[in-house]
Residue, then its C-alpha position, 0 to 999 in steps of 0.5 A: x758021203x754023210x760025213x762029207x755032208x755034215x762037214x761041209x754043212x758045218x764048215x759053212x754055216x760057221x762062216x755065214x754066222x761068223x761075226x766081225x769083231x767090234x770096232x775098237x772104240x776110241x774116237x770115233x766119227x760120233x765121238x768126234x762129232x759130239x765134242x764139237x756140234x754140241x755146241x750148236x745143239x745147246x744153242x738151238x736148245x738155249x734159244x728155245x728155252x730163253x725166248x719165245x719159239x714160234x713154229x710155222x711150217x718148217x720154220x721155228x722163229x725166236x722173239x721175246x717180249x722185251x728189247x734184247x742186245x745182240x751179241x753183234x751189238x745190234x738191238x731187236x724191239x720186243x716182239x720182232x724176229x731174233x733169230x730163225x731156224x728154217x728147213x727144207x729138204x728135196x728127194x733125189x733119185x739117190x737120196x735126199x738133200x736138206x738144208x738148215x739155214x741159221x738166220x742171226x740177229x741180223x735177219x739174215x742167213x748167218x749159216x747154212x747146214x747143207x746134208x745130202x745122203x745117199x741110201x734108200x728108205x730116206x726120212x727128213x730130219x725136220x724133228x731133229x732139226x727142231x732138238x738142235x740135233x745131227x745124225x753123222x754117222x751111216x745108219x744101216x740104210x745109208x750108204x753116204x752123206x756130207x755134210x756143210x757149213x756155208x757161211x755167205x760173207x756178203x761176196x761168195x758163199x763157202x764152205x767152213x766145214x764138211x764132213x763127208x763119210x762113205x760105206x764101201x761094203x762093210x768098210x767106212x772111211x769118213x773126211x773132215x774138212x777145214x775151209x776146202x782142204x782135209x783135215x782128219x781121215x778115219x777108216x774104219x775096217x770090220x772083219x772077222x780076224x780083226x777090225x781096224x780103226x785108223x785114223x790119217x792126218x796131213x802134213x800140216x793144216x793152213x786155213x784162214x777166212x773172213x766171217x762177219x768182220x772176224x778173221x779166222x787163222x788156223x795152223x798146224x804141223x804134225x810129225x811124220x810120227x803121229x800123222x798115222x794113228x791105228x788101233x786094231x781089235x782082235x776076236x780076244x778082246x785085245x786092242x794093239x795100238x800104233x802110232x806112226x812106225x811104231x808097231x804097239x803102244x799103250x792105250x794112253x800113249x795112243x790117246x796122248x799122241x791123237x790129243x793134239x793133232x786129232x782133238x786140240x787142231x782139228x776139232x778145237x777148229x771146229x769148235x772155234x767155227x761154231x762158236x764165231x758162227x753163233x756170233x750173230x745170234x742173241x746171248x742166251x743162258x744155259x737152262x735146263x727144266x726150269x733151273x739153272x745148269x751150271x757149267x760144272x754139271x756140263x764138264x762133269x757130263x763130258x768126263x762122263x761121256x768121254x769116259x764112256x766111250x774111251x774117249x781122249x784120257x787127256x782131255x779128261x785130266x785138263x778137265x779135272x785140273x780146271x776144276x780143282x783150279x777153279x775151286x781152289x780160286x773161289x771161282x767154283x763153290x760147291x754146297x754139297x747137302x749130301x750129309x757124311x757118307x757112313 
């Protein structure tokens, strides 16, 4: 009976302190999400730095004492409203809704960020909002959040973007959507054998919409071979990696074949959005501390990132190719003050 006792204690308690093994990280929905909101963040952050910030309530406005050209070719008197960022938010019995509103030169809403999450213990987000800044993945709190980009283009309100990402146990499965039609679906599957990481695309992506005079058309076919993507960990170390039917492949293999459909056609949409839909706010330059931050020092920050985080080995080369280009064109001159390394 002792021995029975001590086994099924052992038996047990090596199953309550038994842990998943650690995702697999390639891209994941942080990865993702960076490439292309970090577009948006170093505006808001621009805007701060470039013009004068006054903050009311939830409300930052941006103004400067001279007269300044739009990039919509509009022109703002000194001391008149630029460009403005508001904030509101409302608890819900399962959550919380905010909504950050993006006023261009115009002097209206050029775009809306519309979050809601579901979970308990819920904070607004008013000081990431001020940093240009998004949470998108699920804190431990949180069991669900979308998040939308709504553009009004003078007939009807829609959708350009949304992301909505959902935690059914310890399983994650989050959608990115193109206008209203999906686009990219991730599941990530911890557990203690395995943990999987997968990554699901259509057919093909058709979208098109009109925004502020611009047209946006976006198309793209993907082969039944590479609309399935999955890399899986073991409790080893190991990380096996399958693209479509076929049952392993190398990690750059893998990364190669996500780096069209995955980085170049979903999320090089995304980035071209939030580029069109910063058209309607004032140029600004790229300032760090009071000195100037040259794009040089940004790409070297993405190859780092990406690095970091086994991020799209691809994307990583054409980053480096640019470079070499650029300084071989006289386009990038470097002045490096380091001295001779001994």
């Amino acid at each position: 009976m002792k021995w029975f006792l001590i086994f099924t204690l052992t038996a047990f308690s090596s199953q309550v302190f038994a842990q998943n093994v650690p995702m697999p990280v390639v891209f994941t929905v942080k990865t993702l999400s960076t490439l292309f909101r970090d577009i948006l963040s170093q505006k808001v952050q621009d805007l701060s730095n470039n013009y004068i910030a006054k903050v009311v309530d939830n409300r930052v406005e941006f103004s400067s004492n001279n007269e300044v050209a739009c990039n919509s070719g509009d022109e703002v008197q000194p001391k008149k409203p630029l460009a403005a960022i508001q904030y509101t938010y409302s608890p819900t019995k399962t959550g919380l809704i905010e909504q950050v509103d993006y006023v261009g030169c115009r002097g209206k809403i050029t775009f809306s960020e519309n979050i809601v999450t579901e979970g308990i213990s819920l904070t607004p987000s008013w000081s990431l909002v001020l940093k240009g800044k998004r949470e998108f993945e699920l804190s431990l709190n949180e069991t669900r959040r979308t998040i939308s980009y709504i553009v009004n283009d003078r007939i009807k309100k829609f959708s350009v973007m949304k992301f909505d990402t959902l935690r059914t146990g310890e399983r994650v499965i989050t959608r990115f959507y193109l206008k209203d039609k999906l686009a990219l679906t991730m599941i990530e599957s911890p557990g203690i054998e395995a943990s999987v990481l997968s990554y699901e695309l259509p057919e093909h992506i058709d979208i098109d919409f009109h925004f502020l005079g611009n047209e946006f058309e976006r198309e793209a076919h993907f082969s039944q071979g590479t609309r399935n993507l999955r890399a899986l960990a073991l409790p080893t170390g190991r990380i096996i990696y399958s693209i479509g039917p076929v049952s392993e492949t190398s990690l750059e293999a893998f990364q190669n074949a996500a780096n069209g459909p995955v980085i170049t056609a979903v999320i090089g949409s995304m980035n071209s959005i939030i580029n069109l839909l910063l058209k309607d706010f004032p140029a600004t330059e790229l300032i760090s501390s009071g000195e100037q931050t040259s794009k040089f020092f940004e790409e070297l920050t993405l190859v780092q990132f990406i690095l970091n985080t086994n991020g799209p080995i691809q994307q990583v080369k054409t980053i480096i190719r640019d470079i070499i280009s650029a300084i071989k064109n006289g386009d990038l001159v470097i002045d490096d003050r380091r001295g001779k390394q001994k």
